[in-house]
Residue, then its C-alpha position, 0 to 999 in steps of 0.5 A: x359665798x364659796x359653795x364646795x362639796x364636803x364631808x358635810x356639804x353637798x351641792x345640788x342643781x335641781x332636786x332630784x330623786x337622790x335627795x331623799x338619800x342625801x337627807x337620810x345620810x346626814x340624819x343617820x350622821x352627824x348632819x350637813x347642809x344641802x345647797x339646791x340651785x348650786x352646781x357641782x362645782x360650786x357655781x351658784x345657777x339659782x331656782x324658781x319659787x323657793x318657797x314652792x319648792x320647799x312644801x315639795x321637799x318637805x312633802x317628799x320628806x314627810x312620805x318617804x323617809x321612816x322614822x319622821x325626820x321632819x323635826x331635824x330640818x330647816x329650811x332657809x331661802x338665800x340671795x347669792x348675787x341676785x339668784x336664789x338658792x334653797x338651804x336644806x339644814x339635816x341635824x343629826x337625828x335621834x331615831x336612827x337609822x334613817x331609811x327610805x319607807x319604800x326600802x325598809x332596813x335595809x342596805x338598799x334603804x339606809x345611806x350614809x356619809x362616806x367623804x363627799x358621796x352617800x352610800x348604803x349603809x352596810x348590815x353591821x353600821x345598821x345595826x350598830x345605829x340601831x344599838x346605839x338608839x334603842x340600847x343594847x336590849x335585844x329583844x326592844x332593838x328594831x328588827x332589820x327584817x321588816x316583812x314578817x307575818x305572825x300566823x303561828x303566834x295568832x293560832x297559839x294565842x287563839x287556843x289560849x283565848x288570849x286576844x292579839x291585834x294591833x294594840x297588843x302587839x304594841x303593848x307586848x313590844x312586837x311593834x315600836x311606838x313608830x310601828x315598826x317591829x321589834x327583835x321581840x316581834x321577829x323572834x315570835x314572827x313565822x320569819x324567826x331567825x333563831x334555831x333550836x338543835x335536838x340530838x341522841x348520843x349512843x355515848x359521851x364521846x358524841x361521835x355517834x348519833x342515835x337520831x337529831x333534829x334541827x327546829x325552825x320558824x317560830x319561837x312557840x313552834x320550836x319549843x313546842x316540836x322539841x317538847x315533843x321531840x324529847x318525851x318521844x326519846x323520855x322512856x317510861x319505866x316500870x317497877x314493882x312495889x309489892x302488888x301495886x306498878x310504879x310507873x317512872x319516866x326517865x326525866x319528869x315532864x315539869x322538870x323538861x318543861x321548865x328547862x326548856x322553857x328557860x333556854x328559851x327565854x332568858x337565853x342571849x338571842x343576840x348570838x346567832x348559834x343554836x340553842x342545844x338539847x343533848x339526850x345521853x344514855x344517862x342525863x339530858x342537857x339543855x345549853x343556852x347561848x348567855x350567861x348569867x345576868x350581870x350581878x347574879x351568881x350561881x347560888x343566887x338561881x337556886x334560891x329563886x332569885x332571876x333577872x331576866x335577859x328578855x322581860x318582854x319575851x318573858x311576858x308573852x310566855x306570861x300572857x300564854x300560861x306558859x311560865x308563871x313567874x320570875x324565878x320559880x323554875x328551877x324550885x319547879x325542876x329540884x322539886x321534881x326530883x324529889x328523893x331522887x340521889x342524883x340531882x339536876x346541876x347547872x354549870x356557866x360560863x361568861x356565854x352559856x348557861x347549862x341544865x343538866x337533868x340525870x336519869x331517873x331510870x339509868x341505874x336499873x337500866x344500866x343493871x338490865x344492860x349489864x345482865x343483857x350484854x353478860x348473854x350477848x359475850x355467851x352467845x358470841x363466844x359460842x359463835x367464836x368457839x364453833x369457827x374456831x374448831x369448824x372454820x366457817x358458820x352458817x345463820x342456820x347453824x347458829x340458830x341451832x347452837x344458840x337455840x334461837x330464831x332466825x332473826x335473833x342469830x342474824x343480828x348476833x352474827x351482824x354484830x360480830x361482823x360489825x366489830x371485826x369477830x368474823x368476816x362475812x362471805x359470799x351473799x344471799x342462801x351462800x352467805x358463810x362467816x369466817x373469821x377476819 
């Protein structure tokens, strides 16, 4: 019998520490034989015990190869010209990818065939084996990272008196059968990999930023700090009716709860850039990576009909009191608009998904806008008509042709210089306004 290293062939004279490697290449591939007691070149050199040597292997394999990979091997004592020689046959497993325990998912962990060697398996191919095993749910995939810890998700499952060890963690799907964890358990791990961008905008050109925020870590933490974030930024708004005050927040809290909460869940977690949130004077808008499910149209959500794109990150939420069920949110988010003229809309495209909530109080704010910008061109054109017949101004003058503090004529000259109306000269008690 002919020995020669292939594609599907490897050769070995002694069992050494790259076995395992060699063992995991061919599982994570379409399978192969590895001949031990054979030399490089095909020279048959022979072992000691094979017998022995295969309850070795076999234990090596058992403790240092995840997932178990026992099952793909057989082993097989041949008499090749009076010596021995151990067959090691590796089909090609079901549960990729195969990796080193101590290693993990990684590439430093994961080999593959490549010609007549085994090399590390690069980040896309791990990935795309674990696509192919476990389907093309994200959140079910299993993670590549396999160092997480969950202190957060623990404290937010301990002030909802909901119990989470290890058999919950199984049952939500953090963890696979196999103890290994989920895309789910990453996400909700304080090692999430996901971000959530928050950002005021003086306008719709979105060149000026009023303030922005980036969220990290947990998925619970974000949506929790950007809840917060908003209703710092969500005015209160009060009017009268008669003798009685009629308090109204720009967006109502249940209609910013819900589209939050559904950027969060049903969003495409599989794509790798921030979910938005952009406050504008006139509206809020939530934008979530993702589209519509296959199979849904836009007037399919406003009946209330929902196919989740992460049912088991959907059932954490469940489980915390967060969400109630499928399909209620949008009902939650028109209702809470009530009379309202303007109403929430929603705009998709094939990856991304849009909530748009308008502002209630924008009207009477734009009103108030127009009756405070109507008194600041006055008082810019007195500005302008002094220097005009005296050449320069001073702070204290323009106090006194305003009729007003100190403080209101500074930010009344800072704005005219701003724009280009007039040119500041000199410094400190010397400070003088001219024009450009």
């Amino acid at each position: 019998m002919e020995f020669k290293e292939s594609e599907f062939v490897e050769l070995k004279v002694l069992p050494t520490e790259n076995l395992a490697k060699e063992i995991i290449a061919f599982a994570n591939g379409a399978g192969g034989t590895l001949y031990i007691g054979v030399a490089d070149d095909g020279n048959v050199v022979g072992i000691q015990d094979a017998d022995a040597l295969a309850l070795q292997i076999s234990n090596q394999v058992r403790d240092g190869i995840r997932p178990d990979i026992t099952l793909f091997l057989h082993y097989n004592t041949m008499d090749i010209d009076g010596k021995d020689i151990l067959a090691i046959q590796i089909q090609s497993g079901t549960n990729k990818p195969y990796y080193l325990a101590k290693k993990g998912l990684r590439p430093e962990g994961v080999y593959v065939r490549q010609g007549y060697s085994s090399v590390p398996a690069t980040e896309t191919s791990i990935r795309q084996m674990i696509k192919e095993t476990d389907g093309d749910s994200f959140e079910s995939m299993r993670s590549l990272n396999q160092d997480l810890t969950f202190q957060a998700l623990q404290q937010e499952f301990s002030k909802r008196k909901v119990e989470l060890g290890n058999p919950q963690m199984k049952t939500l799907q953090l963890e696979s059968g196999d103890g290994l964890y989920t895309n789910l358990g990453w996400l909700l791990s304080d090692q999430a990999p996901s971000t959530l961008k928050a950002a005021v905008f003086e306008d719709d050109s979105q060149s000026t930023f009023q303030d922005r925020r980036e969220f990290q870590g947990p998925l619970l933490t974000q949506l929790n700090d950007c809840y917060a974030y908003i209703q710092l930024h969500n005015q209160l708004h009060a009017d009268f009716a008669g003798l009685y005050r009629i308090e109204k927040r720009d967006y109502p809290e249940v209609a910013v709860r819900e589209a939050l909460l559904n950027c969060l869940v049903h969003r495409d977690y599989s794509f790798s850039a921030s979910t938005l949130v952009n406050l504008y004077p006139d509206r809020l808008e939530f934008v979530s990576l993702g589209g519509l499910v296959p199979g849904l149209e836009r007037d399919d959500i406003f009946m209330g009909i929902s196919v989740c794109r992460n049912p088991h990150l959907a059932n954490v939420f469940y489980r915390l009191h967060l969400i109630e069920a499928y399909g209620t949110g949008m009902k939650k988010i028109l209702g809470a608009y009530g009379e309202e003229q303007r109403k929430p809309d929603i705009q998709l495209s094939h990856h991304a998904f849009k909530i748009t909530l308008p502002n209630r109080n924008w009207s009477v704010r734009a009103d108030e806008s127009k009756q405070l910008f109507s008194g600041i061109r006055e008082e810019e054109s007195a500005v302008t008509a002094y220097v005009a017949k005296h050449g320069v101004i001073t702070r204290k003058k323009a106090q006194e042709l305003l009729g007003v503090g100190q403080t209101a004529a500074g930010l009344v000259l800072r704005r005219m210089t701003e724009t280009g109306s007039l040119r500041q000269v000199g410094a400190g008690r010397a400070t003088r306004y001219q024009k450009p």
